[in-house]
C-alpha positions in Angstrom: 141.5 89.5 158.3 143.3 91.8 160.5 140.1 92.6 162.4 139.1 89.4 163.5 142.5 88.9 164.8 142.1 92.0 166.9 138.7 90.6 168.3 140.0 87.0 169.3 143.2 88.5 170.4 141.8 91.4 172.9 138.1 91.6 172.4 136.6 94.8 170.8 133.6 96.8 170.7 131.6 94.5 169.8 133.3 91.7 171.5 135.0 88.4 169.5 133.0 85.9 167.1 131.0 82.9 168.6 133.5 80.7 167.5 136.9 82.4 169.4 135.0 82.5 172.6 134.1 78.4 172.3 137.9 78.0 171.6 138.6 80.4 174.9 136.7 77.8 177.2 138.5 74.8 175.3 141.8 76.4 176.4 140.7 77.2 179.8 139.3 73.5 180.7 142.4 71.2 180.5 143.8 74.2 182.8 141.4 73.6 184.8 140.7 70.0 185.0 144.9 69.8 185.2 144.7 71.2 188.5 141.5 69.6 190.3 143.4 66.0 189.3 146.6 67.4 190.8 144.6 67.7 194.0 142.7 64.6 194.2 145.7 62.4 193.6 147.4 65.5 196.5 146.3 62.3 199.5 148.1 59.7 197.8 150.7 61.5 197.3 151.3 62.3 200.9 150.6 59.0 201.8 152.9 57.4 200.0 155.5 60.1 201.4 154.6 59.3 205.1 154.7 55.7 204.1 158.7 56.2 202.6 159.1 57.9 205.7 158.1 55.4 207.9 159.6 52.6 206.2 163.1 54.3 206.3 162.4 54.0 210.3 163.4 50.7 211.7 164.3 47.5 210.2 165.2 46.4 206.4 162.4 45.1 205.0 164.4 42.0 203.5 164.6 41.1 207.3 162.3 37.6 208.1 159.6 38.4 210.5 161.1 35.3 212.6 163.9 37.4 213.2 161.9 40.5 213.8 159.4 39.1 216.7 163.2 37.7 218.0 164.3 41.3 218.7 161.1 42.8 219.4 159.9 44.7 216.7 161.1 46.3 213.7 163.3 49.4 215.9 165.0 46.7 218.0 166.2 45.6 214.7 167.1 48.7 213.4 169.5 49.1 216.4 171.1 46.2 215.5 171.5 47.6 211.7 172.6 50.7 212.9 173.9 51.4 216.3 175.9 54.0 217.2 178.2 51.4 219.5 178.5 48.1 219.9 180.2 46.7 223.1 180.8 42.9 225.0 180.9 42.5 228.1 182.0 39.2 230.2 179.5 37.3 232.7 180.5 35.8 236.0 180.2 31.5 235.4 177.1 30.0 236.0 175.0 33.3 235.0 171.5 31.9 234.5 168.8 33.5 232.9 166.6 36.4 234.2 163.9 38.1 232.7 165.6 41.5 233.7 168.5 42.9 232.5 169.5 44.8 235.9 169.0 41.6 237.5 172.8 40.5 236.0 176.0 40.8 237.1 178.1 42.3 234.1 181.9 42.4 233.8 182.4 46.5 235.0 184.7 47.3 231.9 183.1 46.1 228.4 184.9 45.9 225.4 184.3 48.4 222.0 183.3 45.9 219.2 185.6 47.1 216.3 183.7 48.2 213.5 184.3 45.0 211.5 183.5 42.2 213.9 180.4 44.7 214.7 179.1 44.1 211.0 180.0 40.5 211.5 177.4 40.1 214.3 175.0 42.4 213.1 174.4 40.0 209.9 174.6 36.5 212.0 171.9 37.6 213.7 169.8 38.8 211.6 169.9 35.9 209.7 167.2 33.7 209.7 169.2 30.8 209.1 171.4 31.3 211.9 168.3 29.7 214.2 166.4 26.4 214.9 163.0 27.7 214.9 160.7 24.6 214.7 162.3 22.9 218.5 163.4 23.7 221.9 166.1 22.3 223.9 166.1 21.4 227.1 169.0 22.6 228.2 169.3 25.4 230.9 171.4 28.4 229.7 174.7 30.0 231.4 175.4 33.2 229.9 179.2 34.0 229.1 178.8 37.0 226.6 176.6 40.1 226.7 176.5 41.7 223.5 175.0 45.3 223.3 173.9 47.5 220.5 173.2 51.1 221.4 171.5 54.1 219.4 170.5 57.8 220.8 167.6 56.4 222.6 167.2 52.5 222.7 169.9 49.5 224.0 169.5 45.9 222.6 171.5 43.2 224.3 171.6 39.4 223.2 172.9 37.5 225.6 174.9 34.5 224.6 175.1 31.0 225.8 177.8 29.6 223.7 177.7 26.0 224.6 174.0 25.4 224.7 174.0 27.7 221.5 171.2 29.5 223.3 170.4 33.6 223.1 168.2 35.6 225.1 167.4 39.4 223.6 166.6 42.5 225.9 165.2 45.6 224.6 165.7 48.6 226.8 166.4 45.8 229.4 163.3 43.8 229.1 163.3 40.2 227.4 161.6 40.2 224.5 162.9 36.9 222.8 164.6 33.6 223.6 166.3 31.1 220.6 168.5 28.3 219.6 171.5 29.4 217.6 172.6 25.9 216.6 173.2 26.8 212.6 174.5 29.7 213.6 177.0 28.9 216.4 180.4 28.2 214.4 180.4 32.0 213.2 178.9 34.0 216.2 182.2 31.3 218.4 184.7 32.7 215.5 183.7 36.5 216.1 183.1 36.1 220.0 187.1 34.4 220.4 188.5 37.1 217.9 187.0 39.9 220.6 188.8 38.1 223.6 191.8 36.3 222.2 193.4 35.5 225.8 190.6 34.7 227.8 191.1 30.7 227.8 187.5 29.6 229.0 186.0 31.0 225.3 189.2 29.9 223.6 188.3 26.5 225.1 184.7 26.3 223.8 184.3 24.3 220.6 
């Protein structure tokens, strides 16, 4: 008994039974078979890492793609979520639209947007209820408020047209999207008059 130990353990002169080598190759296959698995499924795993990784990059996923297109894309909205500063600034009366940032006259010293009313804007506008998407009016928009979210590396501004309840969105200073606030207009009024509580024109506006 002791002998045939010693063979299957660590061979011997005249090498281990038939039967201890089989059970040698039976130990040595799920070894092996373990690890050629672990590298086929080695793509998908990466893959699905990259794919984490990119969708941690930009917008919420919860966010419509109404609202999305809106802003420009999925890293507009993500500035919105998550910009490092949030100012207003005031526009001169009858500012009309232009497809250009530059191309507007901005009040020369904007307003921080505390931290609160900031969170405040950042979900009316990402809501996809706060918009009329199925008309257009006819109206011609003056712009009194520029709103602008900045990160590291990109601006979005909305501009606001708070009697025809109109916006206009600016990514880096380019338009990028244009829409009716109408079921949104009571709340982005209430934050907009809490920013500037003694300018009468916005305290006017209804």
């Amino acid at each position: 008994m002791m002998r045939s130990v010693a063979f299957c353990s660590n061979g011997g002169e005249s090498g281990p039974p038939p039967g201890c080598r089989r059970n040698r190759r039976l130990l040595r296959r799920p070894f092996v078979s373990t690890w050629i698995a672990a590298l086929a499924l080695l793509p998908l795993f990466v893959g699905a890492l990259v794919g984490c990784t990119t969708n941690n990059v930009g917008a919420d996923p919860r966010i419509d793609a109404n609202v999305v297109e809106l802003f420009g894309g999925k890293k507009s909205v993500g500035v919105v979520q998550s910009p490092t500063q949030v100012r207003a600034y005031r526009l001169p009366a009858e500012t009309r639209h232009q497809p250009v940032l530059a191309d507007y006259d901005f009040d020369e010293k904007p307003l921080d947007v505390p931290a609160e009313s900031a969170d405040a804007l950042q979900t009316v506008l990402l809501d996809a209820d706060t918009y009329i998407w199925d008309r257009d009016k006819s109206c011609e928009p003056s712009y009194g408020v520029r709103l602008e979210f900045t990160s590291k590396q990109d601006a979005v501004n909305v501009l606001l047209c708070l009697e025809c309840n109109i916006l206009a969105v600016y990514q880096n200073g380019k338009e990028v999207g244009y829409q009716d606030f109408d079921d949104g207009a009571a709340r982005i009024l209430a934050i907009v008059k809490s920013l500037y509580p003694d300018d009468e024109e916005i305290q006017s506006l209804r």
